[in-house]
N, C-alpha and C positions, 0 to 999 in steps of 0.2 A: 504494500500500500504506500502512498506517496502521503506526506502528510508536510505541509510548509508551518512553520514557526516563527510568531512575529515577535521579534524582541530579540536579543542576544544579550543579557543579562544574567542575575547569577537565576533564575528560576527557567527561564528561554533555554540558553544554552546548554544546562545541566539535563535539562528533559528532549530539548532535538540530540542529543548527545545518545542519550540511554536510549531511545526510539530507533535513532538509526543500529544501534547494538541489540536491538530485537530482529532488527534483520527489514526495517521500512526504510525507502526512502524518504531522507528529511533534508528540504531547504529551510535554511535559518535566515531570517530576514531583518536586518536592521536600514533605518534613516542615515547612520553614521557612517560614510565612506572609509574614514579612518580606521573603524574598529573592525568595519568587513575585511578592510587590508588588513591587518592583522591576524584576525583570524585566517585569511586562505591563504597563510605565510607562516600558520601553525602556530602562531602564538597566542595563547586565554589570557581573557584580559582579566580575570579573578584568579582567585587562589584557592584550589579545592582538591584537597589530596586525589590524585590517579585521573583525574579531567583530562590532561593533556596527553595523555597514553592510549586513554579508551577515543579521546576524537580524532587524534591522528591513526589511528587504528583505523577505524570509520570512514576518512576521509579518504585511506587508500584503496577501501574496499569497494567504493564510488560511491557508498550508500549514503554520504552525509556532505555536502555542501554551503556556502555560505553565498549571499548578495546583497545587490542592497534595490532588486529589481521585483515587486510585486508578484506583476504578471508574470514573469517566471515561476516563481515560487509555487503558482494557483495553478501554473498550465497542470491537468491532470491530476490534481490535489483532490483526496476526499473529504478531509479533513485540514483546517485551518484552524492553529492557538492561538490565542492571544494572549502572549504573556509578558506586556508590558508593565510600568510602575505606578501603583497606587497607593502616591503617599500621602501625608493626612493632609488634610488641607488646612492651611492657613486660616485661622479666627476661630473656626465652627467643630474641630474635630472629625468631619468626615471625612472619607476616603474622596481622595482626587480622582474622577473617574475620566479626566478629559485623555488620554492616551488611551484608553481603552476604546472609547464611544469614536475617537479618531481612529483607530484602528479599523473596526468593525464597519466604518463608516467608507475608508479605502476599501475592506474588501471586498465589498457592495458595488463599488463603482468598476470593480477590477474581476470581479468572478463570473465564469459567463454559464458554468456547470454546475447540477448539484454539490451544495456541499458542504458539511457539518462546521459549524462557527463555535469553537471549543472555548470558553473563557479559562483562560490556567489562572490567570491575574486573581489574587483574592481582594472579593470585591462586596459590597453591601448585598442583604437581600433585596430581589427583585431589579439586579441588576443585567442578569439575563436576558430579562424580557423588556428590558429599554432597547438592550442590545439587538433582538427581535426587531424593534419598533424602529431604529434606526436604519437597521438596513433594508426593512421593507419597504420605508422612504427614500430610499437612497435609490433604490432602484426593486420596483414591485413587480420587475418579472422574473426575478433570480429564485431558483428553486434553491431552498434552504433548509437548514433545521439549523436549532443554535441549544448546546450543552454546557454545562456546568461541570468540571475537574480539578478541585480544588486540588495543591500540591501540600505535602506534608513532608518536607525536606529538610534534615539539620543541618544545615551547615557546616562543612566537615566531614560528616558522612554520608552524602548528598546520594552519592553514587549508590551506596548499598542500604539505601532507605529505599529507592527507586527501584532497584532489581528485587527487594528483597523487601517490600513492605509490610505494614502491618494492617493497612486497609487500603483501597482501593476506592475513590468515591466518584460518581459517576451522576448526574443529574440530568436527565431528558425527559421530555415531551411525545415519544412516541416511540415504535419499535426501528423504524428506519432509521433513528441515531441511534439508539442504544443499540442494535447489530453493527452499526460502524466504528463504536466506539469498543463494542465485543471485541471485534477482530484486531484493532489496535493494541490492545490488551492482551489479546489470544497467547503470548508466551505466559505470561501471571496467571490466566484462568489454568493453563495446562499443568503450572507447577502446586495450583490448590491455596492462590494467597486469595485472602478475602477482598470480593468487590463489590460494591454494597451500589446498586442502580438505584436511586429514586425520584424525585420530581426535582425541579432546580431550587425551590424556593431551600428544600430541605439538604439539598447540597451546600448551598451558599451557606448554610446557618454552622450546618459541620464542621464547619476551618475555622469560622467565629468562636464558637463554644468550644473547642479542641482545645485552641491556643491562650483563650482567658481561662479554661480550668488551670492548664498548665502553669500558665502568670499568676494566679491564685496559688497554686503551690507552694512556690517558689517565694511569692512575698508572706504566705503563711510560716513559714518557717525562718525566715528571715524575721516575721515579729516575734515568732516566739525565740530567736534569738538573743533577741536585745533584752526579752525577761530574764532568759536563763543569766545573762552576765549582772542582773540585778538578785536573783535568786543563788547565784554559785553552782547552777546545774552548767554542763558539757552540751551542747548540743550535737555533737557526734553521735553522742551515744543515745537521746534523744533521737536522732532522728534515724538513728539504724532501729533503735527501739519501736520506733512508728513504722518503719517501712519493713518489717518483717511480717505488721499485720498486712494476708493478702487484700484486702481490701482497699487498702493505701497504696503500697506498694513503694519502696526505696527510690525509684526516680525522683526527678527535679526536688528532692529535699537536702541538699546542699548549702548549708546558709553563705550566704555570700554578699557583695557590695551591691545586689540590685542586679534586677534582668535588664537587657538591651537588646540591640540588633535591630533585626527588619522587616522584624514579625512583632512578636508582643506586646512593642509601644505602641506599633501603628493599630495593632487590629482590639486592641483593649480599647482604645479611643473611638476606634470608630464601630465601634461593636456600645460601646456605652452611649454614642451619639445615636445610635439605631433603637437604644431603648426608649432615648427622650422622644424622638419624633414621635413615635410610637406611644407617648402617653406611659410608658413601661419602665420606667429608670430603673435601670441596672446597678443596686446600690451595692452588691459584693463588686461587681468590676470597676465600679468609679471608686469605690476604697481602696481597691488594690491598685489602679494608678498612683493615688494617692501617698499611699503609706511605700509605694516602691518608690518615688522621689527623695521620700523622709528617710528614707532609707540609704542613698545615697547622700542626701546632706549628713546623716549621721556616723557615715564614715571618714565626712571632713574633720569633724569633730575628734572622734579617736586619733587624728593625724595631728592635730591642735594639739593635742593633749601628751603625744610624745613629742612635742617637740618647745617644750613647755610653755605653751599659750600663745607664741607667733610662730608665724611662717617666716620672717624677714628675716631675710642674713643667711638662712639654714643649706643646706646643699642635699637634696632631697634625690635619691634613685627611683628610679617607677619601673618596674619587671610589668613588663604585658601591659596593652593599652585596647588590644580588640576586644568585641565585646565577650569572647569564650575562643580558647583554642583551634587553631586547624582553619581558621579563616583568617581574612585578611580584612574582614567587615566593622567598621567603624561605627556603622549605624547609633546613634542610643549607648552606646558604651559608656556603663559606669566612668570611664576616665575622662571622657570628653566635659562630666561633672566637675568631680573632682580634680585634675591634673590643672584645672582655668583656676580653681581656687586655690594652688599650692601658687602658682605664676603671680597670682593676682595680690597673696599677700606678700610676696618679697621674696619667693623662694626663689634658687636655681636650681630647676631640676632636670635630671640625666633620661632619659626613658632610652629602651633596648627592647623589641618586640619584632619576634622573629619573621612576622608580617605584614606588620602594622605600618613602619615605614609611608610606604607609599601612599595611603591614605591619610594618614596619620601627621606630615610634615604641612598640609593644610588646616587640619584642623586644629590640630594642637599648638602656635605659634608660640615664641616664647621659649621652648623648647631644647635641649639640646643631646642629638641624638648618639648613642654609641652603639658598641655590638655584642656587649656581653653583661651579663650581670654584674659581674667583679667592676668591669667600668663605670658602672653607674656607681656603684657602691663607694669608689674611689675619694675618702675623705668626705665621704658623707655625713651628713648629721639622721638620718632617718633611709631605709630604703623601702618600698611597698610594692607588696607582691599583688597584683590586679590581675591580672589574667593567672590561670594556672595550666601554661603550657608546660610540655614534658621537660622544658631544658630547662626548667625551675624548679623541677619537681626532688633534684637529687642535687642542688647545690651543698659545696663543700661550704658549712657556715662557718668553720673557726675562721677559714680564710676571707668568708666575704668579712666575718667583725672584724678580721685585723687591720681587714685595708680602711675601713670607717673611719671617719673623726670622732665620734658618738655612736657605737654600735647599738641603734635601733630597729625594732622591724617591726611595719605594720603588714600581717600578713593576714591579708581580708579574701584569704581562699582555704584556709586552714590545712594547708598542704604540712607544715610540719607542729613539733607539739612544742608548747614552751618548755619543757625542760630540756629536750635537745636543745634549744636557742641558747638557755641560761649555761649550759656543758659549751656550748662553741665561745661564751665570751660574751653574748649580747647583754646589755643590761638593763631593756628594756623590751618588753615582746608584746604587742598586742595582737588578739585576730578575731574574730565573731562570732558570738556566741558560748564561748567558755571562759572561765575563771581569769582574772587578771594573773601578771606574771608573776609578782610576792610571792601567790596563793600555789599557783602551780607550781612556784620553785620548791616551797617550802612543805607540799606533797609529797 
């Protein structure tokens, strides 16, 4: 089956990617001349473990190409995505639908055969059926159907979420899409993963409620974090203690500095602005925006506090700055918080993140970049561990406190324990959600 893809971004790319490695052909279709040449020169323009293996793989197979040409993409297409960006929109919290309803709106002008209008972009409910309404206007004698396939992709492990999923969602209007979108699918049905077909309204709402239960988790446990360091309980052990019940289950209970990226802020907001219109306010998800903001201002605070009530003067290290390892996604990143308020009060700070770089050199100004931990640590008054990528995960501490000015660490991933810190030298350890450093040393 031929299936064209509009967008080349990290949701576009990573699914015309895995499509054409089912064995379809897939044109990938971007506006940008520049990033087409790149891509048909083999090079991703993101960063996503095994991407550029499995598309160059693809691309010599013939099965996967790149342009920046519509009507190419449609000549023989049964199926068309649209997996553009909907980001929130400025003042009001909704999703920004105008690259979509633009999308949908060219392919209308550009399609001259049946042919299935797949939205991948996660987008409001009843935004399918604008999609409908658009290109029926556009042009009312194109024979169509238009589907709903929300993507549920980690970042990171994009790749084997995709071949290897845990559901499958699938939203249509009648049996002539949903056989198009069967046989798209036809390697996952063969292998027995679940694909769950039902109306679009009930598709759209899937991705919504997936990803704010998920943001719920995560900021759930993050507040009962902040008790435990008033009460003297661990949250380690709290939250293995929770996620052994199955009904909970151990994922996203992690306490940490606050979710980010390019899912959770956006689709909380605009999932919580879908209730107001609606007469229905969504008061667990507009609390969990909430309290996940408080949450990253409350780790500026712990940073304040080692470093005894100012920033100015100080020489501060920042390990990891994207929002979660194995990307290079800056989106919402806890740092892009905190790292403006380390700059803002007078700090100089070092940052090293194995990916971040590239994104990261605009947003974070101010800045100054090195390439390893020990560098940043270099006469430092404070270092903070923000991301917990693996080349953090087994640093030698006696050597980063030696090279300190102040051996401090705020370490808001709780990758190590404080009595390793207090055995390597540091004299100061803070992290989220367990016992101050005294306490723990003196355990």
């Amino acid at each position: 089956m031929k299936i064209a893809m509009i967008g080349t971004g990290y949701v576009g790319l990573v699914s015309g990617v895995c499509f054409s490695d089912f064995g379809h052909e897939v044109v990938c279709v971007d506006k940008d001349p520049a990033k087409i040449d790149k891509l048909n020169a083999g090079q991703v323009p993101i960063y996503e473990p095994g991407l550029d293996q499995l598309m160059a793989r693809n691309v010599e197979a013939g099965r996967l190409s790149f342009t920046i040409d519509l009507a190419e993409a449609l000549d023989g297409a049964e199926a068309v995505f649209i997996a553009v960006g909907t980001p929130t929109r400025r003042g009001d919290g909704h999703a920004d639908l105008t690259y979509v309803m633009a999308a949908a709106e060219e392919i209308a002008r550009t399609a001259n055969d049946y042919v299935v209008i797949v939205t991948k972009s996660t987008v409001p409910v009843g935004t399918n059926r604008q999609v409908k309404q658009v290109v029926r206007k556009a042009n009312p004698d194109l024979e169509f159907d238009v589907a709903s396939n929300p993507e549920f992709l980690r970042e990171g492990a994009a790749i084997d979420d995709f071949m290897k999923p845990d559901r499958v969602v699938v939203g249509v209007q009648n049996d002539r899409a949903a056989e198009v979108m069967a046989e798209i699918y036809r390697p996952l049905y063969l292998r027995e993963f679940p694909i769950i077909t039902t109306d679009l309204e009930s598709a759209e709402m899937i991705k919504y409620a997936a990803n704010a239960f998920l943001a719920t988790k995560i900021t759930f446990i993050n507040e009962i974090a902040a008790l435990c360091e008033k009460v003297g309980a661990d949250i380690k052990q709290v939250s293995k203690g929770m996620g052994l019940d199955g009904r909970i289950g151990n994922k996203f209970l992690h306490a940490g500095p606050g979710y980010g990226g390019s899912c959770f802020p956006k689709d909380t907001k605009a999932l919580a602005r879908i209730g107001q219109d609606h007469s229905m306010p969504l008061e667990i998800t507009e609390t969990v925006i909430a309290v996940n903001e408080a949450t990253k201002r409350r780790m500026i605070d712990k940073l304040l506090d080692l470093c005894g009530g100012s920033f100015n003067g100080k020489t501060i290290g920042v390990l990891g700055v994207t929002f979660k390892p194995n990307t290079d996604d800056m989106r919402d990143a806890p740092s892009l918080t905190i790292v403006p308020a380390l700059v803002g009060g007078g700090a100089k700070v070092r940052v090293t993140d194995p990916q971040g770089r590239h994104e990261g050199e605009a947003l974070l100004p101010g800045v100054h970049w090195v390439e390893n931990a020990y560098k940043a640590a270099h006469q430092a008054d404070l270092v903070v561990i923000l991301t917990e990528w693996n080349e953090f995960r087994a640093l030698d501490l006696k050597r980063l406190a030696r090279k300190m000015a102040t051996p401090h660490m705020a370490d808001l991933r709780n990758i190590y324990h404080p009595k390793d810190a207090k055995r390597a030298g540091f004299t100061a350890y803070e992290s989220v959600g367990r016992v101050g450093f005294a306490e723990a040393a003196e355990g």
